[in-house]
C-alpha positions as CSV (number, residue, x, y, z in Angstrom):
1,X,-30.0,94.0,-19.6
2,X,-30.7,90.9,-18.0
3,X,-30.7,88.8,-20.9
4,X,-26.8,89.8,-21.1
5,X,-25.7,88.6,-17.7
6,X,-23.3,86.1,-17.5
7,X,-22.6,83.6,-14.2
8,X,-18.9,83.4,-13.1
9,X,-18.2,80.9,-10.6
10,X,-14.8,80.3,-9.2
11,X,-14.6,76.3,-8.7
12,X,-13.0,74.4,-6.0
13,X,-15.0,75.6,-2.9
14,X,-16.7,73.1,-0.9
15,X,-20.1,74.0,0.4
16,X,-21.3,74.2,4.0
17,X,-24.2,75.7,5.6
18,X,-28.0,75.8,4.4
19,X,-29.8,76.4,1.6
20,X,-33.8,77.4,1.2
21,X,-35.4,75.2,-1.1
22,X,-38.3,77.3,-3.5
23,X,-42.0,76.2,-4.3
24,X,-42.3,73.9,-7.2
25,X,-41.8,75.6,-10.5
26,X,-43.5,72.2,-12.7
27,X,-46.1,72.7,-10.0
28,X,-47.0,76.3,-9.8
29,X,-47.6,76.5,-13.3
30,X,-51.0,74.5,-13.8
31,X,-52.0,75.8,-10.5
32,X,-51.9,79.3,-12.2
33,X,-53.3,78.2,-15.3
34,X,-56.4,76.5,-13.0
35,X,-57.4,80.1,-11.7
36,X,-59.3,80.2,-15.1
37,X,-61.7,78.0,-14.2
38,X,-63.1,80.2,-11.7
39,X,-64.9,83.5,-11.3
40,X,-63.3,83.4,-7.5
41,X,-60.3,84.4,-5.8
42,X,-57.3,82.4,-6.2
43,X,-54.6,82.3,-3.5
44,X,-51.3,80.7,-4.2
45,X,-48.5,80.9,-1.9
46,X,-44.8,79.8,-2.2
47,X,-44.4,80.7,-5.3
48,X,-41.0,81.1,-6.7
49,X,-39.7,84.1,-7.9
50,X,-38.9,83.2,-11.5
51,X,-39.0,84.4,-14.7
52,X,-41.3,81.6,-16.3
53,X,-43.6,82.9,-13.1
54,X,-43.5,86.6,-14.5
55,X,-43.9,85.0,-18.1
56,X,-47.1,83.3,-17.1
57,X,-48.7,86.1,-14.9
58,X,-47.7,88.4,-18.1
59,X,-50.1,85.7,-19.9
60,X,-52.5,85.2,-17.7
61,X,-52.7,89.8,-17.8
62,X,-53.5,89.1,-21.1
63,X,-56.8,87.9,-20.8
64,X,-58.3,90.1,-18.5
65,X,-57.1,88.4,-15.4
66,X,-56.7,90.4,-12.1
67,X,-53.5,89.9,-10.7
68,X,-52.0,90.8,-7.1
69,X,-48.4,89.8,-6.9
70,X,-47.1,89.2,-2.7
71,X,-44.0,88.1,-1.8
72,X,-43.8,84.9,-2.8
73,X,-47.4,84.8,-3.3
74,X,-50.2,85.8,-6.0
75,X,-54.0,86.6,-5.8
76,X,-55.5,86.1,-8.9
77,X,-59.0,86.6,-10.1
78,X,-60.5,85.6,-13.5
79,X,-63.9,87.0,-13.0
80,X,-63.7,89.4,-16.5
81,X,-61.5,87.3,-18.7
82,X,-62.3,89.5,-22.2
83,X,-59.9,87.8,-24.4
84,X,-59.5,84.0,-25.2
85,X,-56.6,84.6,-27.4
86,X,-52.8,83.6,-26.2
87,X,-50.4,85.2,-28.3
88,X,-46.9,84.4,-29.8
89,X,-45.3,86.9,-28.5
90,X,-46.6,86.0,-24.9
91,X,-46.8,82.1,-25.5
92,X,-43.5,81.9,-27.0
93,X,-41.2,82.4,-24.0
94,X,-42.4,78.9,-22.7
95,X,-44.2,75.6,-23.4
96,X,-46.2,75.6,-20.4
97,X,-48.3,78.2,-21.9
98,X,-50.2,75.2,-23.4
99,X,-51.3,74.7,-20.0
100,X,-54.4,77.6,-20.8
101,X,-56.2,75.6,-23.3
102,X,-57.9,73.0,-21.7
103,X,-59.3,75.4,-18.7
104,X,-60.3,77.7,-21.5
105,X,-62.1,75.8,-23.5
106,X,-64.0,73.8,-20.4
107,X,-65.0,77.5,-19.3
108,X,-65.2,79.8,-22.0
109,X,-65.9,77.3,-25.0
110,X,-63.5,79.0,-26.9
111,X,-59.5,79.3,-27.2
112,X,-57.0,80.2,-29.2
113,X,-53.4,79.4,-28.1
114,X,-50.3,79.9,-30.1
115,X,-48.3,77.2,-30.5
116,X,-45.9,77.1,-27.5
117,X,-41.9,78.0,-27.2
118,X,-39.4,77.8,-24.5
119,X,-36.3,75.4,-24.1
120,X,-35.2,73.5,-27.3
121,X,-34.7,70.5,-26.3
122,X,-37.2,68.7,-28.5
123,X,-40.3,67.6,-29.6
124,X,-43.6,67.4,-27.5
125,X,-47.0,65.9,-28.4
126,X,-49.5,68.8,-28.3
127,X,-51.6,66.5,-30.5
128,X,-52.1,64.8,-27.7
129,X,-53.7,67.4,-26.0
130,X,-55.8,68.5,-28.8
131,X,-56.9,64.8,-30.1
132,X,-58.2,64.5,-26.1
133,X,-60.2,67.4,-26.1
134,X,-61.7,66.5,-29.3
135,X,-62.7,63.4,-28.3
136,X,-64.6,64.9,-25.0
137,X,-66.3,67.0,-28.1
138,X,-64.6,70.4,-28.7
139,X,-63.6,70.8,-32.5
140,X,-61.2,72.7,-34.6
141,X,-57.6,72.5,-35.7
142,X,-54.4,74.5,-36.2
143,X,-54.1,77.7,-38.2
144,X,-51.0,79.3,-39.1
145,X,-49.5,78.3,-36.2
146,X,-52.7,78.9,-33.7
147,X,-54.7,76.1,-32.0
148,X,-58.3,77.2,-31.8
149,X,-60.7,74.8,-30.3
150,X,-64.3,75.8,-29.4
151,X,-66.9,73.6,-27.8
152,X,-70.4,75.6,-27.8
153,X,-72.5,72.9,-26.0
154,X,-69.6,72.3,-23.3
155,X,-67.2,69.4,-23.1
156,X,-68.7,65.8,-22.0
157,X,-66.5,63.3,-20.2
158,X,-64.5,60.5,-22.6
159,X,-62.4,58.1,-21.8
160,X,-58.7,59.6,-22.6
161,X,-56.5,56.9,-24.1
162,X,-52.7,58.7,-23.7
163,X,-50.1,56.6,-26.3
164,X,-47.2,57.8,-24.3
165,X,-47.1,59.7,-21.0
166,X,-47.5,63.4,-21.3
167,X,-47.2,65.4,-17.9
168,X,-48.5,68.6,-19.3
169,X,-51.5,66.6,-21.3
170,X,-52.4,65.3,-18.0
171,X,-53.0,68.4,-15.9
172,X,-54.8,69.8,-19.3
173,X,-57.3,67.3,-19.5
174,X,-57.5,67.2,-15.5
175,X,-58.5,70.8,-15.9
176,X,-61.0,70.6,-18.6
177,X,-63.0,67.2,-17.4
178,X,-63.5,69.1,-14.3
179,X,-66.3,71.3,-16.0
180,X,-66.9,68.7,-18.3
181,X,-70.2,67.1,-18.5
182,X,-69.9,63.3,-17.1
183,X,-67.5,61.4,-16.2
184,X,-63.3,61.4,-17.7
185,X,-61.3,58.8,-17.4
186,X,-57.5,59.7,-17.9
187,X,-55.2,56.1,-19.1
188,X,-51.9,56.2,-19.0
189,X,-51.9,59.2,-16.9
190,X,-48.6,61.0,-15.6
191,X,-47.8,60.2,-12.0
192,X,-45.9,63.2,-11.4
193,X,-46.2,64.8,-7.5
194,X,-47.2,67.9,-9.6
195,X,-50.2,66.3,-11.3
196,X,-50.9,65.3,-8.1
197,X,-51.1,68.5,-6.3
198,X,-52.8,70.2,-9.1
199,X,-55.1,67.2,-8.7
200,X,-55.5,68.1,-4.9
201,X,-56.0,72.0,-5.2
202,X,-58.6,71.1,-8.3
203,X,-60.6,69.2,-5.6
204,X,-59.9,72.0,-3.1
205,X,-61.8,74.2,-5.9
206,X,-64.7,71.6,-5.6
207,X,-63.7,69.0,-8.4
208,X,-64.3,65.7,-8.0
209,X,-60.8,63.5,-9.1
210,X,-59.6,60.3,-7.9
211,X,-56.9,58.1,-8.9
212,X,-54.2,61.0,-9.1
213,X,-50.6,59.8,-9.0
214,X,-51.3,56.4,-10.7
215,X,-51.7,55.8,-14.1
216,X,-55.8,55.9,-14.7
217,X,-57.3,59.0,-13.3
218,X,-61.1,59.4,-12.8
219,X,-63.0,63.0,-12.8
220,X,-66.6,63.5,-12.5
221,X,-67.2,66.5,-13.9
222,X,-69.6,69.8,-12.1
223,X,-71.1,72.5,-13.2
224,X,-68.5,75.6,-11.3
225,X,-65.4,75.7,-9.5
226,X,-64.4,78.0,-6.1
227,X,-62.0,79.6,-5.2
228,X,-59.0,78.3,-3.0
229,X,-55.7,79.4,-1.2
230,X,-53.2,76.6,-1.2
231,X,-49.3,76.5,-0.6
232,X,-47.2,75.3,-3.6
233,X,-45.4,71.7,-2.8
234,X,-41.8,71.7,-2.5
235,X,-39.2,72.4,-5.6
236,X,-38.1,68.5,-6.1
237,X,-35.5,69.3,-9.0
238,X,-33.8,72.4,-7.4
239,X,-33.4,69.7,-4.5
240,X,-31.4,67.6,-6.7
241,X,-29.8,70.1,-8.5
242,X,-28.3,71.2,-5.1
243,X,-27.5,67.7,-3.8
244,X,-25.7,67.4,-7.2
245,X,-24.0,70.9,-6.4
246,X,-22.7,69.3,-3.5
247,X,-21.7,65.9,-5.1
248,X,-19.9,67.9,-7.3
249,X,-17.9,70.4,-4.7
250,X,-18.0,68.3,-2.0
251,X,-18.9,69.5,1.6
252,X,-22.0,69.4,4.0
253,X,-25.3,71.5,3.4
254,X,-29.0,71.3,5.3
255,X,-31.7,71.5,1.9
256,X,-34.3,73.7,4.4
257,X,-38.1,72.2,3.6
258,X,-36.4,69.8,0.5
259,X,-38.9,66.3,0.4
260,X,-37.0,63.3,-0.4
261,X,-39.8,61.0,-0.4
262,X,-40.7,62.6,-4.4
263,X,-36.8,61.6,-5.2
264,X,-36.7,58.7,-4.5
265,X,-35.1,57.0,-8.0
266,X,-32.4,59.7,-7.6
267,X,-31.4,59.5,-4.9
268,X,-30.7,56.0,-4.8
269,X,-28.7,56.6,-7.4
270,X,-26.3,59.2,-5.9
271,X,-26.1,56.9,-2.6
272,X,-24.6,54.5,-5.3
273,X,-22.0,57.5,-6.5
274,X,-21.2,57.7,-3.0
275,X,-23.1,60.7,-1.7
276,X,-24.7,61.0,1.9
277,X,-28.2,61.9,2.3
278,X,-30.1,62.2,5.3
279,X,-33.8,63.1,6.1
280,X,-34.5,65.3,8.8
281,X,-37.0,67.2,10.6
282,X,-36.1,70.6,9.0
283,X,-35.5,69.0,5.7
284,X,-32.5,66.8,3.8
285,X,-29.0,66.8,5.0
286,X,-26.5,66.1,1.7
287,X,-22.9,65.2,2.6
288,X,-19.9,64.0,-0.2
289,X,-16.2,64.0,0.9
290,X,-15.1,61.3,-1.4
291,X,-14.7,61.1,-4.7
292,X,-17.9,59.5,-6.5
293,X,-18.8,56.2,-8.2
294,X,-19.9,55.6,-11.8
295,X,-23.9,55.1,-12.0
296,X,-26.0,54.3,-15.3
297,X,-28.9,56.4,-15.8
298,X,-32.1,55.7,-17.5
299,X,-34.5,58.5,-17.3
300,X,-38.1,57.7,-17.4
301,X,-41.9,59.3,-16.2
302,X,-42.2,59.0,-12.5
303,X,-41.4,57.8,-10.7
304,X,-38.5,56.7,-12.7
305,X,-35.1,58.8,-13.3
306,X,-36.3,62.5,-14.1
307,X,-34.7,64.0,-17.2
308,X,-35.0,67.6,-15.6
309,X,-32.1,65.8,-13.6
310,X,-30.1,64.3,-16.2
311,X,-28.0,67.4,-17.2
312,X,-26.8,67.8,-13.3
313,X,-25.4,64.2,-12.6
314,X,-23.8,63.8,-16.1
315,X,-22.0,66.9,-14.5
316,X,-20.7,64.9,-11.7
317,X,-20.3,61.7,-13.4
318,X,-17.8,63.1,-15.6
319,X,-15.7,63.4,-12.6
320,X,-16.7,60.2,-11.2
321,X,-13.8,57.0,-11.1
322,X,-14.7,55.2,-14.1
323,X,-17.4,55.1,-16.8
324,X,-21.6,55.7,-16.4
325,X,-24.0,55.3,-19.2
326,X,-27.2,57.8,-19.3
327,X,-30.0,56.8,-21.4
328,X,-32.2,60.2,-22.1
329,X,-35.5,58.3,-22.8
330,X,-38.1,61.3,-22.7
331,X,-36.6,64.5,-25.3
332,X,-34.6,63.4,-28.1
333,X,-32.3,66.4,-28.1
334,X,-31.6,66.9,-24.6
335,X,-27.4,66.5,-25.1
336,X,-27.1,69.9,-25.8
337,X,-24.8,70.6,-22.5
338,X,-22.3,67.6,-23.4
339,X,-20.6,70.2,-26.1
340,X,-20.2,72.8,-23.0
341,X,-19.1,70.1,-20.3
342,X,-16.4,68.9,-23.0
343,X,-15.1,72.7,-23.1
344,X,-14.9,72.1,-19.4
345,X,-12.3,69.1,-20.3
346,X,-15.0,66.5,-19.8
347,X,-14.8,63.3,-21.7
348,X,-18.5,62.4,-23.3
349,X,-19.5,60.5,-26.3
350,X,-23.4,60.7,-27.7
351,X,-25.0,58.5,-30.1
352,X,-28.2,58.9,-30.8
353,X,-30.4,58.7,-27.1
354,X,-27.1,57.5,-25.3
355,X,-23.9,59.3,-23.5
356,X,-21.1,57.2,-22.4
357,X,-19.3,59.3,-19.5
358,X,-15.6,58.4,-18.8
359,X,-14.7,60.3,-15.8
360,X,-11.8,62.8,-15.3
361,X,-9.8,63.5,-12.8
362,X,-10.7,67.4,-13.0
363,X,-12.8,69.6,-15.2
364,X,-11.0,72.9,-16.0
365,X,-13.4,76.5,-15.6
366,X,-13.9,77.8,-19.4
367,X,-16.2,80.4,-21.2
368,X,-19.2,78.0,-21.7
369,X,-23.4,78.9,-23.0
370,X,-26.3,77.8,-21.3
371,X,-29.0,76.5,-24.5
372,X,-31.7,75.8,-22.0
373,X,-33.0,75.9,-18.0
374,X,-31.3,72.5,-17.1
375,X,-28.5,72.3,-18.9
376,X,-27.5,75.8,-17.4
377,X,-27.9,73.8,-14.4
378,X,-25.2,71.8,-15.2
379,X,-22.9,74.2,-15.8
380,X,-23.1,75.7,-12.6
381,X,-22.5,72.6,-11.0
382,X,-19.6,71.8,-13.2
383,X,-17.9,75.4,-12.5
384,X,-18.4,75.1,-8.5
385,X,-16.2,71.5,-9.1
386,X,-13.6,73.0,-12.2
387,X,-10.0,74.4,-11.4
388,X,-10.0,78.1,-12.4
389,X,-12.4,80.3,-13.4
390,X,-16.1,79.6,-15.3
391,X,-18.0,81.9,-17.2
392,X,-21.7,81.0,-18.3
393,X,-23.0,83.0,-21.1
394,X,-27.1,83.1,-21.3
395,X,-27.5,82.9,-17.7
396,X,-31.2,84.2,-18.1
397,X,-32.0,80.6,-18.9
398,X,-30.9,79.6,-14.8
399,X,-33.9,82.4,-14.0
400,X,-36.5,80.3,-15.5
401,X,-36.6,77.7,-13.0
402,X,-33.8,78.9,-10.2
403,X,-34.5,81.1,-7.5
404,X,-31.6,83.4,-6.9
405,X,-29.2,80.5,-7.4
406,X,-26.2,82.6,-7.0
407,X,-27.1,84.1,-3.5
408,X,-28.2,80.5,-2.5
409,X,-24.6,79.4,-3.2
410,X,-22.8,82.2,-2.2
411,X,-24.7,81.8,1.2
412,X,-23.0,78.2,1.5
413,X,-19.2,79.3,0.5
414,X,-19.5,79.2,-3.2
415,X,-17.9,81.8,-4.9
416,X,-20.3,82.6,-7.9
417,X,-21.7,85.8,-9.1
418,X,-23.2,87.8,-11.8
419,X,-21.6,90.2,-14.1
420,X,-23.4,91.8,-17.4
């Protein structure tokens, strides 16, 4: 079964060659999930083949939508959506399945949406998603674990005060104002580049948005949406995941179609660890030869330090010369791979938000368990850097969010594969 494989990388094999970067998981998803504001045919192309892709289409089946699966591509048609219920078995593979409420209820007046699963690695404010679409006038509450919302004269526009950023709350309001009656004001908005292209296909579908990628977001609501085929944006965290692979195992590797330009906080970070990246016309050249330099982390909402990033470079810090300070600012139990990097003969101390990071001179391969999509992440790029052997149990968390991440390596000189 796949849910048995294991990854076993043998570690001390510097990289060379190039790798393919995949569409944007964090951005395919409310793109799917905005195919339910429409009777029309949606196109969506570059789409990665994952397994929170196939989790999502399995939801999205669930309601009566029509789905056409291409390579690397889906059509998908929401013209005879007969059920407005997502259920726990579906919605608990993933936490983006909260995406579907706000579209639902802005179309259908109606949903019922379990409340979501996926990678524990803490607490996220669905209140604030249901609080906003309360306040642009749909009622209800939570039922034995169920959110069910209806709105039978339509949502009106509000202005949408957000206490903290929420990405996910963002492009769920987005969605809903754009049938909403009036105009929606979005504060404290996320600034993400995948709010922003959800934003932009939204608009494509005949919305009318402004103001996406700062921090107050305007939508004038209308009365149907169109179709629209549109290319998914570039994956920006399997780009640093790999320029962290090759921080890690050293060597020279072309990121084919990788956009810098949405990395910009990270990357000035690893040229201060030392690591060489270029932009060019076919994508991002990423160099390391040298051994790397402590850094201190503080993640943070865009465009500040990503925390879908901060498992990775704790993996290379721990080899860096000398000691690097990550503060995780956005989950509150997003440490979970410092117990795995130890067994790995890193040196790592956690209190509370905080990890202090003494580097080693080498981390040594060990049996080790992926607990969720980026901290599997990081075990990878500690195995392709470790003396010996590395065996990740779990390794169907990597599938969530990595496209054939093995052949990718293996393509470039690591040696990595799967066994069950």
């Amino acid at each position: 079964m796949k849910d048995m494989q294991k990854i076993v990388i043998e570690g001390r094999r510097s990289l060379e060659g190039v790798v393919n970067i995949s569409g944007s998981k964090n951005a395919s998803l409310p793109i799917m999930a905005a195919t339910l504001l429409t009777s029309e045919i949606c196109s969506i192309r570059n789409l990665p083949n994952l397994r929170d892709i196939d989790s999502f289409s399995e939801l999205m089946n669930s309601f009566g939508a029509n789905i056409d699966k291409l390579d690397h591509a889906i059509n998908i048609c929401c013209d005879n959506i007969n059920n407005l219920t997502a259920h726990y078995d579906l919605v608990k593979k993933m936490r983006a399945s909260i995406l579907v409420l706000g579209p639902m209820v802005a179309r259908f007046a109606r949903a019922k949406v379990s409340l979501p699963g996926g990678c524990a690695i803490g607490l996220r404010p669905i209140n604030l998603h249901i609080d906003a679409l309360k306040k642009m006038g749909a009622t209800g509450s939570v039922e034995k674990g169920y959110i069910i919302l209806e709105a039978p004269s339509g949502l009106h526009g509000a202005d949408i005060y957000f206490p903290k950023i929420t990405v996910t709350g963002t492009e769920n309001i987005l969605m809903a104002a754009s049938l909403a009656k009036g105009r929606t004001i979005i504060h404290n908005a996320a600034k993400e580049p995948e709010v922003v292209a959800l934003a932009n296909i939204l608009n494509k579908m005949g919305a009318y948005i402004y103001g996406a990628g700062t921090d107050k977001i305007v939508v004038d609501g209308v009365e149907r949406l169109g179709g629209f085929e549109e290319a998914v944006i570039y994956d920006r965290i399997e780009t640093g995941t790999f320029i962290a692979a090759v921080a890690a195992a050293k060597g020279e590797v072309l990121l084919k179609n990788a956009k810098i330009d949405m990395l910009e906080c990270p990357v000035s970070i690893f040229d201060e660890m030392g690591v060489i990246i270029e932009k060019t016309e076919k994508g991002v050249k990423v160099s390391c030869d040298k051994g790397l330099k402590p850094a201190n982390i503080y993640t943070a909402p865009y465009p500040g330090f990503p925390t879908d990033l901060q498992a990775q470079i704790m993996a290379d810090l721990s080899l860096a010369y000398g000691t690097s300070i990550i503060n995780e600012n956005i989950f509150e139990n997003r440490f979970m791979h410092v117990a795995e990097l130890s067994r790995m003969g890193a040196d790592i101390k956690v209190s509370g938000k905080q990890a202090v990071v003494k580097g080693v001179k080498h981390l040594t391969g060990a049996n080790v368990m992926a607990t969720d999509l980026r901290a599997s992440a990081s075990l990878v790029v500690a195995g392709l850097a470790a003396n010996g052997t590395t065996v990740i149990d779990r390794a169907y968390h990597i599938d969530r969010g990595y496209e054939s991440i093995e052949k990718k390596l293996q393509a470039v000189g690591a040696r990595i594969w799967r066994e069950s």
